[in-house]
N, C-alpha and C positions, 0 to 999 in steps of 0.2 A: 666666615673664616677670619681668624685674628692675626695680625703681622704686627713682627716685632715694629715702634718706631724705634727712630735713630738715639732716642735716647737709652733705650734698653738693648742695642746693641753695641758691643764690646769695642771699642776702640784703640787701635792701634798706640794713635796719639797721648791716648791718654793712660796706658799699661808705659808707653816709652819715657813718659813724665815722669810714673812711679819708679817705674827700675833707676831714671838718674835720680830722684831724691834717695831711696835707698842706698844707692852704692856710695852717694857721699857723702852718707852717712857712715859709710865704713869705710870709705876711702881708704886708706894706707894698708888695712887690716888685710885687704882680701884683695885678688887677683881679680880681673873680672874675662872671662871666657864668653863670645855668642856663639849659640846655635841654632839657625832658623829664625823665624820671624819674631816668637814669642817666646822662647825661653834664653832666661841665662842664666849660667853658671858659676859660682863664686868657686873658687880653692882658696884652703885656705897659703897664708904668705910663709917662706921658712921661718918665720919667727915661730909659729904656731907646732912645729914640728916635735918642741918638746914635749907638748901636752898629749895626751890619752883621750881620744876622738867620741871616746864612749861617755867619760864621764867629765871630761875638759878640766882633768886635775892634773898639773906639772908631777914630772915625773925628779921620785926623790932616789938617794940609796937605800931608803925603806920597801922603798915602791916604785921597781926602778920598771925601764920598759921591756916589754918580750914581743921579738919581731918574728913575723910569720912568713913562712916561704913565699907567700903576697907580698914582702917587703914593708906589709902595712904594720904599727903597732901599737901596744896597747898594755895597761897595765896589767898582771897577770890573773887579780881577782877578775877583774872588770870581764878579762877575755873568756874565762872558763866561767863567768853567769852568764855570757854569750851564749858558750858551746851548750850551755844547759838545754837553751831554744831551740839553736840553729847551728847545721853547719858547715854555714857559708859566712866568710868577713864582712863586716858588717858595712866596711866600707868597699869594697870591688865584687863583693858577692861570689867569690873564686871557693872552693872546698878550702876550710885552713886547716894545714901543718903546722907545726911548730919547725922553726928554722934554728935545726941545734947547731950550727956554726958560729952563732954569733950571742 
């Protein structure tokens, strides 16, 4: 019978080294959330809120944003090649409406 060594087992220590060279690499850009032992969670910062989550293009008076009863949003091409697939938001996975108040 074959057991893992300690080299081919997963390391705490050394997932915790990459997640801190990662985040400061994004440092300013991103939020950082933990949860549990091994995952974390980046959001993005309000600066990021103008941009379209789908295709990460600033939102113009061309191509302005359309927010969904999720409060999540997204430019309008972008959203209805979504609804083509799915339809759940892409980002909270909630059934999307369209939120005609705003």
């Amino acid at each position: 019978m074959e057991t893992m060594s300690s080299v081919d087992k997963p390391s705490k220590t050394n997932y915790d080294t990459k997640m801190k060279r990662s985040s400061s690499a994004y440092g300013d850009k991103l939020s950082r959330k933990e949860s549990g032992n091994y995952f974390t969670y980046f959001s993005p910062s309000t600066e990021d809120e103008d941009v379209c989550p789908t295709c990460l293009e600033d939102y113009t008076s061309e191509n302005p944003r359309i927010v969904m009863q999720c409060s999540h949003h997204f430019h309008l091409g972008c959203i209805y090649e979504w609804m083509e697939r799915s339809e759940a938001c892409p980002v909270c996975g909630k059934k999307m409406e369209f939120n005609e108040t705003t």
